[in-house]
C-alpha positions as CSV (number, residue, x, y, z in Angstrom):
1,X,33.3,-21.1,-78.1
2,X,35.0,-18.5,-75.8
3,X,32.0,-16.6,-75.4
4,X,29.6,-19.2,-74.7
5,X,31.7,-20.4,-71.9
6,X,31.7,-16.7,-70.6
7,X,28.1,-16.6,-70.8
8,X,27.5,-20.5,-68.9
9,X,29.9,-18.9,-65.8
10,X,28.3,-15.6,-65.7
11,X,24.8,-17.7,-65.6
12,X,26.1,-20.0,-62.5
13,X,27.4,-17.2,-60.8
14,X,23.9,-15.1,-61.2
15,X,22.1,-18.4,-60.0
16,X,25.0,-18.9,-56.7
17,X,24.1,-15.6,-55.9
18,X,20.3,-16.0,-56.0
19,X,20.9,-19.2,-53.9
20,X,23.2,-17.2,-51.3
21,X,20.5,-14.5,-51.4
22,X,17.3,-16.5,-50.7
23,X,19.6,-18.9,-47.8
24,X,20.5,-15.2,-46.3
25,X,16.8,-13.3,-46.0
26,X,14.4,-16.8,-46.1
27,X,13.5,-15.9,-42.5
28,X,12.3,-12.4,-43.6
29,X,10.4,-13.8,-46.6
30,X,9.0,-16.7,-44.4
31,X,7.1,-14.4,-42.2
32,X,5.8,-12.3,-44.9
33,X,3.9,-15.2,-46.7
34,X,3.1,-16.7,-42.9
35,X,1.0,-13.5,-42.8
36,X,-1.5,-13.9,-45.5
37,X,-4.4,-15.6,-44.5
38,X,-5.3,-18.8,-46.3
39,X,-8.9,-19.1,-45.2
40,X,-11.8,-17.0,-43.7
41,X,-10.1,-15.9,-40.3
42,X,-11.4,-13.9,-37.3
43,X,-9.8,-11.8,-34.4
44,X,-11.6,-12.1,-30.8
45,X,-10.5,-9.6,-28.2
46,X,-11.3,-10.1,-24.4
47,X,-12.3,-6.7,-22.6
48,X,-12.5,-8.2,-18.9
49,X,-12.3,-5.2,-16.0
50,X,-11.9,-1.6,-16.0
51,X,-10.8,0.4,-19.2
52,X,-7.8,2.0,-19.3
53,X,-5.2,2.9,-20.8
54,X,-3.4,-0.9,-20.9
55,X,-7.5,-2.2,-22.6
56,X,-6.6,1.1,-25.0
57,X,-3.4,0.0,-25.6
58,X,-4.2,-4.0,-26.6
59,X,-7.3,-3.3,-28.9
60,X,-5.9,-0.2,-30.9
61,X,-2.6,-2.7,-31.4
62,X,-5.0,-5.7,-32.2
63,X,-6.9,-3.9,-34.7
64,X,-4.3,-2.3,-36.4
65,X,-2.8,-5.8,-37.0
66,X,-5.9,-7.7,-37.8
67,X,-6.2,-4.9,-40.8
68,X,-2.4,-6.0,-41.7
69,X,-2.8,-9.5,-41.7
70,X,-6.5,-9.3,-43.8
71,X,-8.7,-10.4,-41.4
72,X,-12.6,-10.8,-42.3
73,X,-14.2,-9.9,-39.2
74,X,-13.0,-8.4,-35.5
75,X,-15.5,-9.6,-32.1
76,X,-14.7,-7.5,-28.8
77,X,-16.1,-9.8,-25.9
78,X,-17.3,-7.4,-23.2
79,X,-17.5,-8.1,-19.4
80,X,-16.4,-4.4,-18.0
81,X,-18.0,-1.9,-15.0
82,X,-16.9,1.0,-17.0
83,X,-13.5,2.9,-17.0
84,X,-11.7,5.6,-18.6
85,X,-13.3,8.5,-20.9
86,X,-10.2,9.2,-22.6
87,X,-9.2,5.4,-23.3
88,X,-12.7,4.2,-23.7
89,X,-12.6,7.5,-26.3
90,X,-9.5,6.5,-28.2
91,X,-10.8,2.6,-28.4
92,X,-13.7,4.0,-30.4
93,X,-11.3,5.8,-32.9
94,X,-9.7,2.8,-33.4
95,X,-12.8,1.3,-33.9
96,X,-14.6,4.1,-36.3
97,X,-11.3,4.3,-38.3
98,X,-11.4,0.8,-38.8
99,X,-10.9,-1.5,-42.1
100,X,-12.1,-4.8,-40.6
101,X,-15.8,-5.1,-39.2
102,X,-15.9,-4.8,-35.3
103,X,-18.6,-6.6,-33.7
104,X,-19.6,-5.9,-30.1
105,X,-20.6,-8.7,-27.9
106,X,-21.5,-8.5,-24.2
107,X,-20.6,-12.6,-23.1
108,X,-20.9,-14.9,-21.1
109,X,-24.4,-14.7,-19.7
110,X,-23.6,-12.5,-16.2
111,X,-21.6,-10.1,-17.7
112,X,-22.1,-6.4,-18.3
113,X,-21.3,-3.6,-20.6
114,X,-21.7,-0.6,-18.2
115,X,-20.5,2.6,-18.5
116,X,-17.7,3.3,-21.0
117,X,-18.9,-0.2,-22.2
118,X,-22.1,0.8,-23.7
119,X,-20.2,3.1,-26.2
120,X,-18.0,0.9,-27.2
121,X,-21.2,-0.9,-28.1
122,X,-22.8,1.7,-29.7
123,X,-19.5,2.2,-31.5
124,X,-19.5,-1.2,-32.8
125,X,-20.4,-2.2,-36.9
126,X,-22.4,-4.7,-35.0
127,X,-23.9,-5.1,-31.4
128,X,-24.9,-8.0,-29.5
129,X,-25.4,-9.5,-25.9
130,X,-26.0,-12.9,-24.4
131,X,-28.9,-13.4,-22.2
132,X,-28.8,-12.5,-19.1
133,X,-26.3,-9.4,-19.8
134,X,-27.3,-6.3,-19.2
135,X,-25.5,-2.6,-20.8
136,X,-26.1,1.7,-19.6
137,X,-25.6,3.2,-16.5
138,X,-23.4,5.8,-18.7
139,X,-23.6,8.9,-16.5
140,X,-19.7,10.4,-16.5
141,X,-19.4,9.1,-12.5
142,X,-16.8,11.8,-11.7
143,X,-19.6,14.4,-12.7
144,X,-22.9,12.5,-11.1
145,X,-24.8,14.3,-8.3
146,X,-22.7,13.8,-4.6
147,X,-25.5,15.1,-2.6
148,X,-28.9,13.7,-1.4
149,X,-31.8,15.2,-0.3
150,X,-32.9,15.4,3.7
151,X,-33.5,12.0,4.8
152,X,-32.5,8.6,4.3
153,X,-29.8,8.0,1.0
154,X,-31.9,7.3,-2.0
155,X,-35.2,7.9,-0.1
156,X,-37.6,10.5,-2.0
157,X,-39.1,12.6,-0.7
158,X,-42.7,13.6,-0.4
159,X,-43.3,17.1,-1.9
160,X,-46.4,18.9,-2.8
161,X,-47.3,19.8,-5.9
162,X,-45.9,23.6,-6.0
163,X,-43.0,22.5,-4.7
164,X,-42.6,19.9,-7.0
165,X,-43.3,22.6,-10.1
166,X,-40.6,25.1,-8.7
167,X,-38.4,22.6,-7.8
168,X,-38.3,21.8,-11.6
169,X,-37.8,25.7,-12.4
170,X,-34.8,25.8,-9.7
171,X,-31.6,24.2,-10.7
172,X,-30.5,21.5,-8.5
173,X,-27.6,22.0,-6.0
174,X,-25.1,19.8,-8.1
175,X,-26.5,21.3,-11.5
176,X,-23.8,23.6,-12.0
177,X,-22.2,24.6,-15.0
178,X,-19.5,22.1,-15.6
179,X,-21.6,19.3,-14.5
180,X,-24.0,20.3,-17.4
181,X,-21.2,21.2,-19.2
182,X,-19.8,17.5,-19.5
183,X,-23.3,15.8,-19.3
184,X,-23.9,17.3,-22.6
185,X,-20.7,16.4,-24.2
186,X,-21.4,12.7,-23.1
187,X,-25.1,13.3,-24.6
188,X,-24.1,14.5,-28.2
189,X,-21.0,11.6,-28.3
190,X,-23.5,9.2,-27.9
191,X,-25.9,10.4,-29.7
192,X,-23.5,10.7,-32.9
193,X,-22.4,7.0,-32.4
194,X,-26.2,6.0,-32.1
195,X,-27.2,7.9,-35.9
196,X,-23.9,6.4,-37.5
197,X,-24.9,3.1,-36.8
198,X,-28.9,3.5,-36.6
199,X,-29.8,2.4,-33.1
200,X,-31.6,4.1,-30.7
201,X,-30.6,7.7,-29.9
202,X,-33.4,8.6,-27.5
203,X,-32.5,5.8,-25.2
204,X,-28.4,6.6,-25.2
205,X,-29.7,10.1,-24.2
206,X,-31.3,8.5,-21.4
207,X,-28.6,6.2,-20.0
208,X,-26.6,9.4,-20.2
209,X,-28.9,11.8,-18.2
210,X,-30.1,9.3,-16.1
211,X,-28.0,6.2,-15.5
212,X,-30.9,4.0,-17.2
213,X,-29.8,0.3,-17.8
214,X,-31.0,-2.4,-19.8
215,X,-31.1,-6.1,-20.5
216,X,-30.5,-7.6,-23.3
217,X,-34.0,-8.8,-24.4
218,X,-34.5,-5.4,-24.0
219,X,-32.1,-3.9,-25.3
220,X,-32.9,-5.8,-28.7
221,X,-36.8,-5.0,-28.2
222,X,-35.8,-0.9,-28.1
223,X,-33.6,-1.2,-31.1
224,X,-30.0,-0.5,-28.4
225,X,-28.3,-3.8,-29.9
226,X,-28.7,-5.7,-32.9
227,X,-28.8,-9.2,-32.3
228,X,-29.2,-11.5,-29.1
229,X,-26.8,-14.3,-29.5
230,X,-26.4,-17.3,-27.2
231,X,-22.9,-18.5,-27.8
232,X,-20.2,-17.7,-29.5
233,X,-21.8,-20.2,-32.6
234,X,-24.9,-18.6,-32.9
235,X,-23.1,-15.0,-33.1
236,X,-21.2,-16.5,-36.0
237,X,-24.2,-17.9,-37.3
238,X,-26.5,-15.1,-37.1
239,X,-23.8,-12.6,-38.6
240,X,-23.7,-14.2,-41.7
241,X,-24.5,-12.5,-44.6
242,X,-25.1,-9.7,-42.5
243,X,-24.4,-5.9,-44.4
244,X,-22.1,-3.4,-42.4
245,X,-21.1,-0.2,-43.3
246,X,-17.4,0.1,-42.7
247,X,-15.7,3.9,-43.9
248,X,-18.6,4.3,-46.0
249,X,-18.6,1.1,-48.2
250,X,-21.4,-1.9,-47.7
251,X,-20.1,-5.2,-47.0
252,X,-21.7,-8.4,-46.6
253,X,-19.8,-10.8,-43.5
254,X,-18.9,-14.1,-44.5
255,X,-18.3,-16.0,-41.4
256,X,-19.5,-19.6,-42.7
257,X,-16.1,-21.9,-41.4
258,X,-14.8,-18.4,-40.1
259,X,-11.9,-19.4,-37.9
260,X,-11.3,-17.0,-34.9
261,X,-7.9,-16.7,-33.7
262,X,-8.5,-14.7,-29.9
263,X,-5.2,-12.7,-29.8
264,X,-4.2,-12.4,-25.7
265,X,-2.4,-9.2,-24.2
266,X,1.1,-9.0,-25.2
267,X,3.9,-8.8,-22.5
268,X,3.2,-4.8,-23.4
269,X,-0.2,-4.5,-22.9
270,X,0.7,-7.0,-19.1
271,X,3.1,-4.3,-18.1
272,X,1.2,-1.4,-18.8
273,X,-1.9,-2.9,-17.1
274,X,0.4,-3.6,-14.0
275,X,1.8,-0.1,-13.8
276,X,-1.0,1.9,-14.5
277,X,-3.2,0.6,-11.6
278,X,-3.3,3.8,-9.5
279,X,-2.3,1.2,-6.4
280,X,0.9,0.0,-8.2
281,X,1.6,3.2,-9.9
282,X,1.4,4.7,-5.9
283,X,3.7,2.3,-4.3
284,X,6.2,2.8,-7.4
285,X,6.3,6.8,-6.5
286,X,7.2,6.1,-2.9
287,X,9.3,3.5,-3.3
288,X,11.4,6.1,-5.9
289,X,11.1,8.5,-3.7
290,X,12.0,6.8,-0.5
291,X,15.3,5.3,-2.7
292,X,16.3,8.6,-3.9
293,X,16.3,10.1,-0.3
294,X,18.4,7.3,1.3
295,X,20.7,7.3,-1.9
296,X,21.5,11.1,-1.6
297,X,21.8,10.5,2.3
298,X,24.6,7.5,1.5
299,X,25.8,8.1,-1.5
300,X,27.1,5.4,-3.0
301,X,24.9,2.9,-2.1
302,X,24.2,2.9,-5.7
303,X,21.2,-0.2,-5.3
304,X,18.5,2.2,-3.6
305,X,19.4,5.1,-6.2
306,X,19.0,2.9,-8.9
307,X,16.0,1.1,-7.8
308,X,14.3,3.9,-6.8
309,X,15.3,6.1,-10.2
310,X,13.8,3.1,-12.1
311,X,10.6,3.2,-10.0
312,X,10.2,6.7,-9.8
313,X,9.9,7.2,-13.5
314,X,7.5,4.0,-14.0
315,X,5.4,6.2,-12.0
316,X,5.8,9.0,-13.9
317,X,4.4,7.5,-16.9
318,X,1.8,5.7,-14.9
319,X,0.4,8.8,-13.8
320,X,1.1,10.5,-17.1
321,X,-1.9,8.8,-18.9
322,X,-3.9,8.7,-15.5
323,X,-6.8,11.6,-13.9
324,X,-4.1,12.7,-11.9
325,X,-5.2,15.6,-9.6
326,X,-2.0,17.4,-9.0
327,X,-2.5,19.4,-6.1
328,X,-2.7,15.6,-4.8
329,X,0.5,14.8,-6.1
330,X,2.1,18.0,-4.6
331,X,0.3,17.4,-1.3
332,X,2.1,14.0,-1.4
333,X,5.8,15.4,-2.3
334,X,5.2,18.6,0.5
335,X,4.2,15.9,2.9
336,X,7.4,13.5,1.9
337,X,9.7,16.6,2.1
338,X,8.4,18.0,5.3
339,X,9.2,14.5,6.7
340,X,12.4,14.2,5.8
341,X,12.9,17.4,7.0
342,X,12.1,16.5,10.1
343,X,15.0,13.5,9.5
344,X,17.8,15.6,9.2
345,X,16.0,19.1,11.4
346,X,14.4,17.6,14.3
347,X,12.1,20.2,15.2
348,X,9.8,18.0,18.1
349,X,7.0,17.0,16.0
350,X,6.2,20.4,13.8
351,X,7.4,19.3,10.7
352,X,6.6,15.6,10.8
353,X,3.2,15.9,11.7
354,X,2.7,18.3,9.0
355,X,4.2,16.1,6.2
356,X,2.0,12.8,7.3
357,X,-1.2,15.2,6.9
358,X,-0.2,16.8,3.6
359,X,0.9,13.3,2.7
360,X,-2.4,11.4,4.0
361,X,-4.5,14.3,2.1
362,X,-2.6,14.6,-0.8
363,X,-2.8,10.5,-1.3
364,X,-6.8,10.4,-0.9
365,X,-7.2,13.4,-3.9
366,X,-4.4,12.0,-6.1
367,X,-6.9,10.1,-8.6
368,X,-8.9,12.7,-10.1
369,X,-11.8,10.2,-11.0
370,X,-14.7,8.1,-9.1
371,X,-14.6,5.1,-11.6
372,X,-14.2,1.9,-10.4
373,X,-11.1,0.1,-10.2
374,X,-9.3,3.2,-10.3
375,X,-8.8,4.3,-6.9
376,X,-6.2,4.3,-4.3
377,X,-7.4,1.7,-1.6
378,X,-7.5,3.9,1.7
379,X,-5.6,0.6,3.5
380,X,-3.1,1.1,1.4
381,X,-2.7,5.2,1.9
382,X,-2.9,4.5,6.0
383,X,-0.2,1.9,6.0
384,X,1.9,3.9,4.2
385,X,1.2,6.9,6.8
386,X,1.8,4.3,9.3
387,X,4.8,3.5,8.0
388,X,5.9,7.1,7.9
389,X,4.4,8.1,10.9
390,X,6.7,5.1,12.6
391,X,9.8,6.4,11.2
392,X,9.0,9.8,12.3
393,X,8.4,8.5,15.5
394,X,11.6,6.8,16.2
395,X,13.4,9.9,14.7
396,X,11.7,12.2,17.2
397,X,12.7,9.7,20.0
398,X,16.4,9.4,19.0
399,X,16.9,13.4,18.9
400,X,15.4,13.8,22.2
401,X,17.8,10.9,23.5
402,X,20.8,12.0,21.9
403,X,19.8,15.8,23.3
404,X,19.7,14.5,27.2
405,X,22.5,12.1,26.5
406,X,26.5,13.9,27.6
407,X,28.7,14.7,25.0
408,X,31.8,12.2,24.4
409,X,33.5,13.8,21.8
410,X,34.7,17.1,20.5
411,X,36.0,20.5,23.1
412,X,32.8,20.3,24.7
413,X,33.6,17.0,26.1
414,X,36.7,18.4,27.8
415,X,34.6,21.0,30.2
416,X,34.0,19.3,33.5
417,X,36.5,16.9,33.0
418,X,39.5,16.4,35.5
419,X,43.2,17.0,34.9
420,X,46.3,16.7,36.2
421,X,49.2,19.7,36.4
422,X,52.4,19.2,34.9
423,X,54.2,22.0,36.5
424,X,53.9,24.6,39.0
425,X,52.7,28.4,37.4
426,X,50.3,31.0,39.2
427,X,48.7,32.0,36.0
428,X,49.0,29.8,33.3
429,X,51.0,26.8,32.2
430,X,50.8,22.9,30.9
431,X,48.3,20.5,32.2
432,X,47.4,16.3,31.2
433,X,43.6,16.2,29.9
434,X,42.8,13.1,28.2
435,X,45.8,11.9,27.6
436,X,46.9,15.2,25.9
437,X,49.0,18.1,26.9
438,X,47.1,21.6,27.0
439,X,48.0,25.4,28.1
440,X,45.3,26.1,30.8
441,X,44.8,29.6,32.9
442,X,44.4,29.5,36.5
443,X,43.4,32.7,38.8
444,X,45.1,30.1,42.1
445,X,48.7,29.3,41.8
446,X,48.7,25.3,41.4
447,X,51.5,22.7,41.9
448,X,52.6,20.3,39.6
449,X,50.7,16.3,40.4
450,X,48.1,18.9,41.5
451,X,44.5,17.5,40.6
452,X,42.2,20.3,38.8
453,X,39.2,20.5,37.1
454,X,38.2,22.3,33.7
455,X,35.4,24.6,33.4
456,X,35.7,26.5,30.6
457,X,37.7,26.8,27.6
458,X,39.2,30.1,26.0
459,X,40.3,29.5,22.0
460,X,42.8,26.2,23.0
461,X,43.7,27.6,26.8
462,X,41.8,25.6,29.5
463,X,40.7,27.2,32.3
464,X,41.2,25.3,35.5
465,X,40.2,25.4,39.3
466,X,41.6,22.8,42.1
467,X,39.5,20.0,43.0
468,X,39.2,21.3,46.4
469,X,38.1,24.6,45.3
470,X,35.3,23.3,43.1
471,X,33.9,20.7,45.5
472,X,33.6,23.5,47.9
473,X,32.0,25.9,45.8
């Protein structure tokens, strides 16, 4: 009897605890079975804008999670100019190395797929447009020609026949080495994403080489995309039972009642976009910079030195996944320096006018890139030189007044001054300047209420002349 009453409290203690346990860690469980889908789910993606790193940032995150959580099928809605190589580069890694089908799809009817666009496209498991879209123009823009021939821009111009024959033997003037260098590189990317997923190769080459564009009727008729969808319905129903190749395995898309959950930028992905726009990232570096300086020339201000440490190293990571060109940047920091320089050194206008041309020519080169949407505006750059330009002004003026203005303080204010003797002496003795007593020389014997005047000053003796005496002379 002993032992089964053992065994019936061992049993309600093993089942307390389980109850303990599961009121304890329910929220961690709850998520977990949250996660698993419970019917044929989608992901859609917006890519609105320029690419960069904040776009690289959302869809490698997106993708990563839509493989966690099961999902049946990923759809990137594309409306971009173009952007970065080494983001647009990295989303198409994501994409390659991923689990869940990616489908492509240039939408609403306007938008475009230019650029770094059209290889995410080519990228894609699956790509499609809406009418009246259009994808190419895929020349690297940092790399395209600069110059034009005599004559009107984008006028040709008339040539005979021999000219036009050697003219094809001679390399153009922008046809250097690196330009065919990375024109190349472009070529063979695109090339490799066209044979993995069996669309046209020749025509990639070509939006490459020569900036070609298409629409999407055809686009479909040349084999570039693979379907040409209305809405977002008729993608879903045109994809159906549709095979992909995803890591090497076939699979056949099920999106009959597939339910597409469109996952929006995180408060992540909203920061990074903010802070990486070469505008914002560029008002961040001066305004750190600018802090810094006024902290370390009042310490303890502690609000500008914070501020500006804060801001200054948002920048930094800005401009650590940005083209950066950093003889730009050091431009920009020469020009700040010689500026202050001139702060603290007034040297008449040397200095300052130095630092706003480094800075004004360092801030034009800083972004190392021609893509849209990722430039510093030049309104920007010349209200900031403005700005700095102002500042160096008023400095420049207050040295130049404080140079012509007397001196009130310090020995120097004491030559010139008048003074009163205290007792008579022929050579030296005790005079009243400013309210003080001081040992002054005299070459005149003087009388004590005698009124003097000091014109010079030898260690802490004065030396003194009568007031007659210097009004004469």
């Amino acid at each position: 009897m002993l032992l089964i009453n053992q065994l019936s409290f061992k049993m309600m203690k093993a089942k307390h605890l389980q109850a303990v346990l599961f009121f304890l860690f329910w929220p961690l469980w709850l998520p977990a079975q949250q996660a698993m889908p419970t019917a044929n789910s989608g992901v859609l993606l917006d890519i609105d804008g320029a690419i960069g790193p904040a776009t690289r940032d959302y869809v490698e995150r997106a993708l990563q999670h839509a493989t966690e959580d099961l999902a049946h099928l990923v759809i990137l809605r594309i409306d971009t100019p173009g952007g970065l190589e080494s983001s647009m580069r990295d989303i198409n890694k994501a994409i390659l190395a991923s689990r869940v089908p990616v489908v492509s799809y240039v939408y609403p009817s306007g938008a475009r797929a230019a650029s770094a666009g059209t290889y995410i496209l080519y990228a894609s498991h699956v790509a499609a447009m809406a009418p009246a879209t259009n994808l190419g123009a895929a020349t690297p823009v940092a790399i395209s020609p600069v110059a034009s021939p005599p004559g009107m821009p984008g006028e040709k111009q008339p040539v005979d026949a021999g000219e036009e024959e050697e003219a094809k033997e001679q390399p153009s003037l922008d046809d250097d080495a690196m330009t065919r260098k990375s024109i190349n590189d472009a070529v063979a990317y695109i090339r490799g994403l066209a044979n993995l997923r069996s669309r046209n190769a020749d025509w990639a080459e070509k939006a490459v080489r020569e900036a070609a564009s298409l629409n999407a009727q055809k686009a479909l008729e040349l084999g570039v995309i693979d379907m040409l969808a209305a809405d977002m319905s008729d993608l879903l129903r045109q994809l159906h039972g549709r095979k992909v190749n995803v890591l090497g395995q076939d699979l056949v898309l099920n999106t009959e009642g597939l339910v597409l959950n469109r996952v929006e930028p995180d408060w992540r992905s909203r920061l990074l976009a903010v802070i990486t726009d070469p505008n914002v990232a560029y008002i961040l570096m001066l305004i750190g910079i600018y802090g810094l300086i006024f902290e370390f020339s009042n310490p303890g201000s502690i609000v500008p030195g914070v501020t500006g440490a804060i801001c200054l190293l948002l920048a930094l990571y800005a401009f650590q996944v940005l083209p950066i060109n950093y003889a730009g940047l050091a431009l920009i920091l020469l020009g700040v320096a010689l500026m202050v320089g001139e702060a603290f050194e007034p040297s008449f206008g040397i200095l300052g006018i130095g630092g706003i041309v480094a800075f004004v020519i360092g801030s034009v080169i800083l972004i190392d890139t021609d893509v849209p949407g990722y430039g510093i505006s030049l309104p920007l750059i010349g209200a900031f030189a403005l700005v700095s330009a102002a500042l160096f002004a008023m400095v420049i003026g207050m040295a130049i007044r404080a140079r012509k203005r007397a001196v009130v303080s310090g020995s120097e204010e004491l030559i010139g001054m008048y003074a009163e003797v205290l007792e008579d002496f022929d050579s030296k003795g005790r005079i009243r300047a400013h309210g003080e007593q001081w040992q002054a020389s005299t070459r005149v014997p003087l009388q004590k209420g005698q009124r003097v005047r000091i014109t010079g000053m030898d260690g802490l003796i004065l030396e003194v002349k009568p007031e007659q005496q210097t009004e004469d002379s």
